[in-house]
C-alpha atoms as one frame of an Amber mdcrd trajectory, in Angstrom:
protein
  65.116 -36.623 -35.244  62.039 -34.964 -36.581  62.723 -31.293 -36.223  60.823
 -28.779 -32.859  58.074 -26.546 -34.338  58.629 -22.881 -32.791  55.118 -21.995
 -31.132  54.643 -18.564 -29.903  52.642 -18.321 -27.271  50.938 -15.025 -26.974
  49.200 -13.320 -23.717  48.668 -10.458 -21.434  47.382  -8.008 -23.675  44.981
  -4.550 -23.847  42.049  -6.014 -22.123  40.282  -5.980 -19.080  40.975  -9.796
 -19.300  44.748  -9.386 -19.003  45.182 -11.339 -15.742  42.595 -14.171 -17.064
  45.347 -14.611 -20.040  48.254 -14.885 -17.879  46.654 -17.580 -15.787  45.592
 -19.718 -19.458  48.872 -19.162 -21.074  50.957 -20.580 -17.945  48.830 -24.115
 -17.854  49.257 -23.572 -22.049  53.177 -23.785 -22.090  53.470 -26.239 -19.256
  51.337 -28.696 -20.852  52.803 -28.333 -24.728  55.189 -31.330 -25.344  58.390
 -29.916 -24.937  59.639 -33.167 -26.591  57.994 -31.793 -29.882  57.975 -27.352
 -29.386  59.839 -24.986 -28.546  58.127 -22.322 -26.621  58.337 -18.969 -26.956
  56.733 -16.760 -24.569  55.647 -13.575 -26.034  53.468 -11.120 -23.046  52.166
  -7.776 -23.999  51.631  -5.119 -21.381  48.533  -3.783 -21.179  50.112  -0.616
 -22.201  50.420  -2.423 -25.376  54.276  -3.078 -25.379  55.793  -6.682 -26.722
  58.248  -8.846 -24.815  59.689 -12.176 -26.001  61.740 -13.613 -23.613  61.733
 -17.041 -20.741  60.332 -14.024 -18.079  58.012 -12.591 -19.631  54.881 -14.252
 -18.012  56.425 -13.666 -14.854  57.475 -10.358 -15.391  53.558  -9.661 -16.292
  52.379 -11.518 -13.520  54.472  -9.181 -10.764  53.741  -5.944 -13.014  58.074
  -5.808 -12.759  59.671  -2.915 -14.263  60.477  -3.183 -17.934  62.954  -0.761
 -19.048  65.457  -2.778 -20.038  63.950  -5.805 -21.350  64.169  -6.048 -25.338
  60.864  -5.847 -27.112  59.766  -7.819 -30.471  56.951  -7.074 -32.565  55.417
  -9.022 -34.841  55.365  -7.252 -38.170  53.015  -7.253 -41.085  55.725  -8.764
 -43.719  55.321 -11.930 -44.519  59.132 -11.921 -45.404  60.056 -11.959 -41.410
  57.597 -14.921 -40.259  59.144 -14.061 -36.448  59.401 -11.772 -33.746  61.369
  -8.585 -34.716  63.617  -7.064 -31.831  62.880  -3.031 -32.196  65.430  -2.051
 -28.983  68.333  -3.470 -28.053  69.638  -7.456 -28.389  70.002  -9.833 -31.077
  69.695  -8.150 -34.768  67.962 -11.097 -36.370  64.400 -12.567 -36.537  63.627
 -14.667 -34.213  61.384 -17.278 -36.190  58.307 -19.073 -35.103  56.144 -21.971
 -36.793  52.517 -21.134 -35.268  51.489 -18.585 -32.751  48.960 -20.122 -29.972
  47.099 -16.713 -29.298  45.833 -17.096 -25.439  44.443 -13.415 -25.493  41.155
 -12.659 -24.378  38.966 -10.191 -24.944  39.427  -7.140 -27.047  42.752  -6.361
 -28.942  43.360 -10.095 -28.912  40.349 -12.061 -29.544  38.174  -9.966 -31.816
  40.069 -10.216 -35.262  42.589  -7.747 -34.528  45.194  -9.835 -34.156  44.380
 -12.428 -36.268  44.503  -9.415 -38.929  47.749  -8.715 -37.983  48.533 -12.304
 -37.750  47.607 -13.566 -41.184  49.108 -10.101 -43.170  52.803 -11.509 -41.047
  51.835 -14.828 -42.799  52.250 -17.237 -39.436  49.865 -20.078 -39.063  48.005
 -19.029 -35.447  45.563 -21.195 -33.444  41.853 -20.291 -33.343  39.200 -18.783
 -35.878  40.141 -16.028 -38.303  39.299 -12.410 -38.978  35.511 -12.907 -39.522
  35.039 -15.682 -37.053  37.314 -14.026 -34.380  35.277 -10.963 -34.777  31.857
 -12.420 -35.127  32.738 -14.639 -31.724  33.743 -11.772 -29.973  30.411  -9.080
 -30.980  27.741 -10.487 -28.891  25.345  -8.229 -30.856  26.467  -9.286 -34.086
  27.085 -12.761 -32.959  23.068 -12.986 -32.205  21.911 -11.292 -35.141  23.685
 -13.806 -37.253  23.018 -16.634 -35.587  18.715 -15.510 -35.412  19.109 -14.553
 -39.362  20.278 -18.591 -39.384  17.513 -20.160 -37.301  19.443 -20.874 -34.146
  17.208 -20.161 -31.218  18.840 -16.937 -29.117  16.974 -15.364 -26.124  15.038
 -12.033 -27.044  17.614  -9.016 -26.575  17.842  -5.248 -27.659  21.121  -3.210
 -27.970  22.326   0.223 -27.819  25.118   2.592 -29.091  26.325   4.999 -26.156
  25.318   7.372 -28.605  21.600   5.636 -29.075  21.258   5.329 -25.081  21.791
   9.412 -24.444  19.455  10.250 -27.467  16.572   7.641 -25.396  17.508   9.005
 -22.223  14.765   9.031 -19.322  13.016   6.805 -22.395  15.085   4.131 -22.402
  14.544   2.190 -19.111  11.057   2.032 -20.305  11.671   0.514 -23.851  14.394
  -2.407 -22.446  11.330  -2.983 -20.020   9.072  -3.290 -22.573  11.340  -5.430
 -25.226  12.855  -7.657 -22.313  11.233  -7.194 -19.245  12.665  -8.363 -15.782
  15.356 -10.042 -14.806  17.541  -8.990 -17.922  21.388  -8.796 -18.126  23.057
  -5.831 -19.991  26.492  -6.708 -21.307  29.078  -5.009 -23.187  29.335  -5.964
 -26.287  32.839  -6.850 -26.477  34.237  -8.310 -23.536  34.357 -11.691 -22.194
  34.836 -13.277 -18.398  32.017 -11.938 -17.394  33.557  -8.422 -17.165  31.169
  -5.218 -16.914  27.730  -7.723 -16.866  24.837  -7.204 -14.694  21.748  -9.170
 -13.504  18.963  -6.519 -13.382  16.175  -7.173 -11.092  13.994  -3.546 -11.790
  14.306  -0.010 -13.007  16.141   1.099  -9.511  19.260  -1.571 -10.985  18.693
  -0.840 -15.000  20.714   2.507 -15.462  24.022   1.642 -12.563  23.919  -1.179
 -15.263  23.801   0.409 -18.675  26.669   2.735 -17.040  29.022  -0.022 -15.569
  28.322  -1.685 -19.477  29.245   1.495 -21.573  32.561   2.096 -19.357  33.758
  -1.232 -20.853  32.274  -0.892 -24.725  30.249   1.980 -26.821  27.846  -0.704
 -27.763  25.489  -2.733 -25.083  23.454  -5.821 -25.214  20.381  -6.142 -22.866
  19.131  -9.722 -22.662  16.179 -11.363 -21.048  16.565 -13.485 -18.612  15.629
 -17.130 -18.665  14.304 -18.282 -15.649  15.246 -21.853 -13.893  17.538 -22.271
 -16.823  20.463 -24.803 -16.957  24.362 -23.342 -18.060  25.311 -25.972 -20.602
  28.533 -25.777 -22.163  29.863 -27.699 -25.364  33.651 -27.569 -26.582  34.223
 -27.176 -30.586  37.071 -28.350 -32.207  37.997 -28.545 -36.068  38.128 -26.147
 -39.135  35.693 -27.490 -41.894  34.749 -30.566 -40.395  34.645 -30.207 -36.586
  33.527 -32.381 -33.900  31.765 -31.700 -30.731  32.700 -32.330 -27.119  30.792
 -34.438 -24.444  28.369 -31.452 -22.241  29.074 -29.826 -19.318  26.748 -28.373
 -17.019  27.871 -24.748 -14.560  26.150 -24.903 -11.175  27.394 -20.898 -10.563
  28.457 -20.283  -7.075  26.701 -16.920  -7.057  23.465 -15.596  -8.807  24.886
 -15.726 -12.344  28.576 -16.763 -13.191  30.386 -13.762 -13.094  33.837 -12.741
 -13.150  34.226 -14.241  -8.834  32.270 -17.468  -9.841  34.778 -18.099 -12.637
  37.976 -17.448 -11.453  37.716 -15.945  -7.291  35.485 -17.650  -4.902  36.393
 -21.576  -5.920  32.842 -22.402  -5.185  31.965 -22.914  -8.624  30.588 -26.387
  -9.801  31.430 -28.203 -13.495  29.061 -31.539 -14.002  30.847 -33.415 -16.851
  28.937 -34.946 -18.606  25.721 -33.403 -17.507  23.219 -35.137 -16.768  20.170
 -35.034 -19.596  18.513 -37.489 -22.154  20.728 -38.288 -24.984  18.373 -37.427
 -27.531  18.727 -33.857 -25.672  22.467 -33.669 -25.466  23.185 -34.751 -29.200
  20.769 -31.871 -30.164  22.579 -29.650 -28.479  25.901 -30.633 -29.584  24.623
 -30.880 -33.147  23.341 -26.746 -32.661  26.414 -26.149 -31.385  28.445 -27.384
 -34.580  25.803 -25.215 -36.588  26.505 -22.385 -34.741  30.734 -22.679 -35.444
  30.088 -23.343 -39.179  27.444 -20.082 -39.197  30.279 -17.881 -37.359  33.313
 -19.156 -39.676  35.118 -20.102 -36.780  38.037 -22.344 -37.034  40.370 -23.991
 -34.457  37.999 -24.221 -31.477  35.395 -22.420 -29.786  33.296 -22.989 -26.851
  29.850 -22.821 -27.477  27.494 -21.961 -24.420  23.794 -22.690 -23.999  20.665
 -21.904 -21.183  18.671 -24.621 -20.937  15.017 -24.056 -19.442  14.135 -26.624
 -17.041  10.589 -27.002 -17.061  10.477 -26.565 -21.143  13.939 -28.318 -22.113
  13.775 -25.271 -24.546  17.368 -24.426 -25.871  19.153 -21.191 -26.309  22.793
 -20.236 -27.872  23.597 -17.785 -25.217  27.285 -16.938 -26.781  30.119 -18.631
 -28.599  34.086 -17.864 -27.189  36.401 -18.335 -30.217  39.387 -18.247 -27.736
  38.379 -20.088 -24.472  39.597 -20.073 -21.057  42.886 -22.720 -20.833  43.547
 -22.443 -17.578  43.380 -25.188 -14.808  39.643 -25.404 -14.263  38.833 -24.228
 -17.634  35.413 -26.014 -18.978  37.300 -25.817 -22.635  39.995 -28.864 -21.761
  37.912 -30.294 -19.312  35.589 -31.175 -21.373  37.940 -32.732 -24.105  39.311
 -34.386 -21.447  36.025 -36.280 -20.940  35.416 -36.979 -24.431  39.275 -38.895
 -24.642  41.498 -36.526 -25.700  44.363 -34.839 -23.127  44.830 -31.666 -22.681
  48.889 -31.914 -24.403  47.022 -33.769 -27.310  44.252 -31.670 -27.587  46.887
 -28.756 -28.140  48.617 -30.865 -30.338  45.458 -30.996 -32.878  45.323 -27.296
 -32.375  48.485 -26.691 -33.725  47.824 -29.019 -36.436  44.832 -27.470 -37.453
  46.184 -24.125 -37.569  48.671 -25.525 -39.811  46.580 -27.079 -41.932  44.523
 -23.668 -42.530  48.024 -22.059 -43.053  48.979 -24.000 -46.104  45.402 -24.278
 -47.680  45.331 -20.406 -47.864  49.259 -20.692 -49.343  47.244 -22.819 -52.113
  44.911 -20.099 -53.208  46.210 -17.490 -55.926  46.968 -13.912 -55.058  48.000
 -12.834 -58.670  46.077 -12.050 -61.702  47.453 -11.569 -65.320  44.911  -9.341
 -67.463  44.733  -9.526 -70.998  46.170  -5.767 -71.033  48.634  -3.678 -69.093
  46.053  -1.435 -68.237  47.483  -0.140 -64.889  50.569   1.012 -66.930  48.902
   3.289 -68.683
C-alpha cells in the first residue's frame, strides 16, 4: 500500500481571526482523505503557545485549561522536518510531510510563518514569504498591483504616526483624496475585522481609531457606489487556473465580520450572473493579479463591479482563504468540478511540488579562493 503523507494542520493563532481559523481548520481535517493522510492537529493559543495533539481544536474551541498538555514547536532546522515536544511526553520528532496552514490574519498569513516554515524545510500549502506578505498588506498589495496596470479604487493611507502629525488636518485631506462613502481598513487584518463604512466627517475619526487599534498602518478607500462583490478562486503555482465567479449579496450594508460568519443572512450566487465576455475578463485579471503578487497555492481574488459602468476593480487578494462550510473559496471550486477533498488534494500536491523545485536550486558556492579563511 502506497504509504499516508503526515499533514499538519495548523490553526488558532495570534490574530483577531483566531475563532475564524478554528471554524476552517475543523471542515479542513474532516474533509482530507483519511484513506491517504494522516492528520495532525497542531492549535496555537492566541497567547502564542503550540499544541499537537487529537484535542487540540477542541481544547481551543472551549478556551480549556492547558497546563498539562505537551507543547511542540516547529523549529527552524531543517534537520527535524516535525513538531518538536519542548515539555513533557515523547522525546522524539514527531514528523510531518506538508503543513496545511489554516491561519488567518497576522502571525499566520502574512509571511511570518511561511518564514518560519520554509527555514524548518516542510513543504506548506499556500503562497510564500513575498506573496504571503504582499496578500496580506492591503497598502502594499494596491500599490503593486496600480504600478502593474490592474485597475484598484482610488485610496490614501496613513502611519499612526502620519495620522497624529495631520491631526485636525487629516479628515479634510481623506475628504479631499476620497471623498464620501469611503472605508478605512487596517492594513493587516482580514474578515472584515476593524473596517468601517464612513458616511461623513461626524463617522471619519471613530473610524481611523477603531482601524489603528488593530494595525499602525490604515487604508482609506473610496467607495464604489451600486457596485457588485465578485469573487474568483485561484489555484496553481506557475501556471494557475481560475474558478467559475461568485457574486456576495451582503446581508448588511457592506460584508463585515456578522455578514460573513454571524447573522446567516448572507447570499453567494454561483456562478453569477454576467456576460461571458465579462466574467472571462475578470477571471483572466484575476490570474494577473496572483502572478503580480507571487502567490502560490491558492488565493481568492475579490472584485467591485460597478453596475451602471461594468467598470472593474481588484478590491483585495486573500492568500489563505476562508475553508469553512460556507466559505466562497471551495464553493466555488465546487462549481467549477472539483470537490472540496480533491481540491485539497491538489493543494497538497502543489505545495509539494514547490517543495522539491526549491530542493533543486543550489545553496553552495565554491570560489576560486579561500578568501573567508583568511
Amino acid at each position: 500500500m502506497k504509504k499516508k503523507l503526515r499533514i499538519g494542520v495548523l490553526f488558532g493563532g495570534r490574530s483577531a481571526e483566531h475563532e475564524v481559523s478554528l471554524v476552517s481548520a475543523a471542515s479542513v481535517m474532516q474533509a482530507l482523505d483519511k484513506k491517504k493522510y494522516d492528520v495532525v492537529p497542531i492549535g496555537i493559543t492566541p497567547e502564542g503557545r503550540w499544541l499537537s495533539s487529537a484535542e487540540a481544536l477542541w481544547l481551543l474551541k472551549e478556551k480549556s485549561p492547558l497546563s498539562d498538555v505537551p507543547e511542540h514547536v516547529v523549529l527552524p532546522d531543517p534537520a527535524k522536518q516535525g513538531l518538536v515536544p519542548i515539555s513533557g511526553g515523547r522525546a522524539d520528532v514527531l514528523p510531518v510531510d506538508v503543513i496545511f496552514p489554516v491561519l488567518h490574519g497576522t502571525c499566520g498569513e502574512d509571511g511570518s510563518m511561511q518564514g518560519l516554515l520554509e527555514l524548518a524545510d516542510i513543504p506548506y500549502v499556500g503562497a510564500a514569504v513575498l506573496g504571503s506578505a504582499l496578500g496580506m498588506d492591503k497598502i502594499v498589495q494596491k500599490q503593486v498591483l496600480r504600478d502593474a496596470g490592474i485597475p484598484v479604487v482610488p485610496f490614501v493611507s496613513y502611519s499612526s504616526h502620519s495620522a497624529a502629525e495631520k491631526g485636525k488636518k487629516l479628515p479634510g485631506e481623506i475628504e479631499k483624496a476620497v471623498g464620501y462613502p469611503c472605508f478605512v481598513k487596517p492594513a493587516n487584518t482580514g474578515s472584515s475585522i476593524g473596517i468601517s463604512k464612513v458616511h461623513g466627517r461626524k463617522e471619519l475619526v471613530p473610524a481611523v481609531e477603531l482601524a489603528l487599534r488593530y494595525d499602525r498602518k490604515i487604508l482609506i478607500e473610496c467607495g464604489i457606489r451600486d457596485a457588485r462583490e465578485i469573487e474568483c478562486a485561484v489555484l496553481g503555482n506557475d501556471d494557475p487556473r481560475a474558478s467559475v465567479l461568485g457574486e456576495i449579496i451582503p446581508s448588511n450594508e457592506f460584508y463585515d465580520y456578522d455578514a460573513k460568519y454571524v447573522d446567516g443572512k448572507t447570499a453567494a450566487i454561483i456562478p453569477a450572473q454576467m456576460a461571458a465576455a465579462l466574467s472571462n475578463k475578470i477571471r483572466t485579471m484575476a490570474l494577473q493579479a496572483y502572478r503580480v503578487l507571487d502567490c502560490a497555492g491558492m488565493a481568492r481574488v475579490d472584485f467591485f463591479l460597478q453596475k451602471n459602468t461594468n467598470k472593474i476593480f481588484l478590491n483585495e487578494i486573500n492568500t489563505i482563504p476562508g475553508f469553512t462550510s460556507i466559505s466562497m473559496y471551495p464553493k466555488l471550486w465546487e462549481a467549477s468540478g472539483l470537490s472540496y477533498p480533491h481540491l485539497l488534494d491538489e493543494l497538497i500536491g502543489l505545495a509539494r511540488q514547490r517543495h522539491n523545485e526549491h530542493k533543486q536550486r543550489s545553496t553552495h558556492y565554491d570560489p576560486k579562493k579561500e578568501w573567508y579563511k583568511g
